[in-house]
C-alpha positions in Angstrom: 0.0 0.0 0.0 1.3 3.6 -0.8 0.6 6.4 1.6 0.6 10.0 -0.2 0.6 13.2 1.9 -3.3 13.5 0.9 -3.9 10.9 3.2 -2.7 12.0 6.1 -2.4 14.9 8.3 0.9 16.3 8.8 0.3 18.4 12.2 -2.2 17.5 14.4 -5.6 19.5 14.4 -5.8 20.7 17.7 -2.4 23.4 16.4 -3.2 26.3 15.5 -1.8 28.6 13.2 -1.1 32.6 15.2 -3.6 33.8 12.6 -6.5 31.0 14.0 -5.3 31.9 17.4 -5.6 35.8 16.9 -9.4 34.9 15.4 -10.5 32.4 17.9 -9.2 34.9 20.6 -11.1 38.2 18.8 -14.2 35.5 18.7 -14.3 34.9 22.2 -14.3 38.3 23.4 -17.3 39.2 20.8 -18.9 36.3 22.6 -18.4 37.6 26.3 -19.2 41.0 25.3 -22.9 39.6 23.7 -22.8 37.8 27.0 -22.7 40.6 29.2 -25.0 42.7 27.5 -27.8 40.3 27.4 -27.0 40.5 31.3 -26.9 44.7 31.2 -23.5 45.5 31.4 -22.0 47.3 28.7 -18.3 45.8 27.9 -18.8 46.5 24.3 -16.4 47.5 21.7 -13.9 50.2 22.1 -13.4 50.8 18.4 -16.4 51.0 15.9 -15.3 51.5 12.3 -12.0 53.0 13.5 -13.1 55.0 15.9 -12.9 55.1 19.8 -16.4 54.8 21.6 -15.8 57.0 25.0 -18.6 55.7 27.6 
């Protein structure tokens, strides 16, 4: 049998690449910030469209 490198995964899939990192990381913290405004506390966004919110 011949194994080809289409086969098989070189790295594992839990590794993540800094850009997957950076994205998961950015994800989260939209997700906590939803989170604590459903609950009424305001942890929102500092930037919006490149510019700072002051609250």
């Amino acid at each position: 049998m011949l194994l080809r490198g289409e086969d098989s995964y070189l790295i594992r899939p839990y590794v993540l690449t800094p850009e997957e990192r950076q994205e998961r990381r950015a994800q989260r913290g939209r997700r906590r910030a939803l989170w604590l405004a459903v609950h009424g506390y305001d942890a929102g966004p500092r930037w919006i469209h490149g510019v700072e919110v002051v609250g």
